[in-house]
N, C-alpha and C positions, 0 to 999 in steps of 0.2 A: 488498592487496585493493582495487578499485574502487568506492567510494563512488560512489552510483547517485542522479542527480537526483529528486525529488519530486514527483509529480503526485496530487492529488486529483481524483477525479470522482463527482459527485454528482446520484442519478436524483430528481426526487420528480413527484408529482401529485397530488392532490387532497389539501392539508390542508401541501403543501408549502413554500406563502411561508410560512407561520408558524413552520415549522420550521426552514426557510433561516435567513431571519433568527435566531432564538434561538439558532442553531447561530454564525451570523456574529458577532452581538454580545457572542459569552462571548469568540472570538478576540482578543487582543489588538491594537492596530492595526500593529505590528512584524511581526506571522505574514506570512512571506513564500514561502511554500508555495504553487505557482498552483493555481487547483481552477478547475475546470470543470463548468460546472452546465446540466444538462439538463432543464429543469421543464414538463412537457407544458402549454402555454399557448395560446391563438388568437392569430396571428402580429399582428393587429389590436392586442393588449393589451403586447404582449413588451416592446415599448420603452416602455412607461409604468412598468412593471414596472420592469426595469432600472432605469431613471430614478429613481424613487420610493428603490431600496436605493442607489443610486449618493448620493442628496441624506439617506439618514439612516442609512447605514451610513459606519466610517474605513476603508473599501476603497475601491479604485479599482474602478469594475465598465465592464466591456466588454462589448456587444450584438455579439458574435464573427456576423462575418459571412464570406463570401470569401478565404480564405489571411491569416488572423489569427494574428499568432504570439502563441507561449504566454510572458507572463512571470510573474515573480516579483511578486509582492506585489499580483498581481491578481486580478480575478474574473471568470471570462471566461464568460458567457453564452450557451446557441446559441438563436441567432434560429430556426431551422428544423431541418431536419436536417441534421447535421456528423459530421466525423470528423477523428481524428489522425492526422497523417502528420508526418514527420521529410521535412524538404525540406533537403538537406545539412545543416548542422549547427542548423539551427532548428527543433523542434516548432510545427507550425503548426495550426491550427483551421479546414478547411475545409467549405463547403456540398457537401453530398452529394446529387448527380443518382438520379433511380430508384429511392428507396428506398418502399416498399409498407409504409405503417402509419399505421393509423387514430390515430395519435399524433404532434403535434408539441408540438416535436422526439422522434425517437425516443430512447428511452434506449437500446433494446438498442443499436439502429447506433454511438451514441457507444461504449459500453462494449465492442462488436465490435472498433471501430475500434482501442481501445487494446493489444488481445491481444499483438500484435505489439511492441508498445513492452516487454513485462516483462521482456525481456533488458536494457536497454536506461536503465529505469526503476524508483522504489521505486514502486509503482501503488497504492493506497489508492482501492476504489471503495465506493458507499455509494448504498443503494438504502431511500429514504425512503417514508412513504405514499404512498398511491396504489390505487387502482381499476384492475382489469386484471392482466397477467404482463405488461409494457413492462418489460424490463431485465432479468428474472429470466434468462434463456436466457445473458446479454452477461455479467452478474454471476457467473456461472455456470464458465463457460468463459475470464473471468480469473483466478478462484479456480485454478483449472485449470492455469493458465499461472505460478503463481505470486507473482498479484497477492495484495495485504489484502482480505479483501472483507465488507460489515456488510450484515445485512438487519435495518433495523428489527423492534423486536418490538410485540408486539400491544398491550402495557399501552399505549405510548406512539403506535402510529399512530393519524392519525384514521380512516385506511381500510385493514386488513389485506390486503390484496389484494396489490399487487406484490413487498412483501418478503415475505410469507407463501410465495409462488408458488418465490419464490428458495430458501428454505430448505430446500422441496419437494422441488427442483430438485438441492440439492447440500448434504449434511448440514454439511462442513466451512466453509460459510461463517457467520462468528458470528453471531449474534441477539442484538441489545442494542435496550437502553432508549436513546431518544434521547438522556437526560440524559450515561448511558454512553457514548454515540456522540460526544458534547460534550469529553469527558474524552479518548478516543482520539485523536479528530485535533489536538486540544494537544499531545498528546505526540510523535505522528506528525509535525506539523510542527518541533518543537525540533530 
């Protein structure tokens, strides 16, 4: 049987840095699982942002810009809007031209972008607070695909909006407590 590489992806907005981080700081600093993080932000604040978890988290974090490849033991941030493509044998992180959403970066486009990779990939996608349905559609359709897929639940968002929207959307993707969302991708990445 083929042992399938690991990809985390992770939506959030409004109420998100605080969850990021609580989620990042239970990680141990060995978790070498790449995750990629989609946090609807003003392109103005991104890299302070980044910077800020880069100087107080034990992850390496990257402001994923322009054909970024995906590694291990990082945390790979999109500046704008991105997506994943397989450029021969490297997963890379690229800025995505023409995309239409009142949201940056978009979740769905990132989470769209992965569909393709679940042959390919163990995909683990995870749709944090947030204001709107940004992600729920992408979340949705890698469920689909045979990705993991988590919508925050209600006790735990600060804004029931986008994972609410997910759940909507497609009954088989789990609904957990962030604290339980905390517990999963520890094990997901072992």
């Amino acid at each position: 049987m083929l042992i399938k590489e690991k990809l985390i992806l992770i939506g959030a907005s409004t109420g998100g840095p605080g969850h990021l981080k609580k989620i990042l700081l239970s990680l141990d600093p060995s978790f070498s699982t790449p995750v990629v993080i989609a946090k609807h932000m003003n392109p103005v604040f991104i890299t302070s942002f980044v910077k800020q978890f880069d100087d107080e988290l034990p992850f390496n974090f990257i402001l994923a810009d322009d054909r970024h490849e995906i590694k291990n033991y990082t945390m790979h941030v999109c500046a704008t809007h991105c997506e994943l493509n397989k450029r021969e044998r490297y997963l890379k992180l690229e800025s995505a031209s023409g995309v239409t959403s009142h949201y940056n970066p978009s979740v769905d486009h990132l989470f769209y972008s992965a569909v393709k990779l679940c042959k390919e990939y163990d995909v683990l996608a995870i749709l944090l607070t947030g204001i709107g349905h940004d992600g729920a559609a992408g979340l949705s359709e890698l469920k689909n695909m045979g990705a993991t897929c988590i919508a925050e639940s209600e006790e735990s968002a600060i804004v029931y909006g986008m994972p609410k929207k997910a759940a909507e959307l497609n009954s088989n993707i789990k609904v957990m407590h962030l604290n339980d969302i905390i517990k999963y991708i520890k094990r997901f990445g072992d």
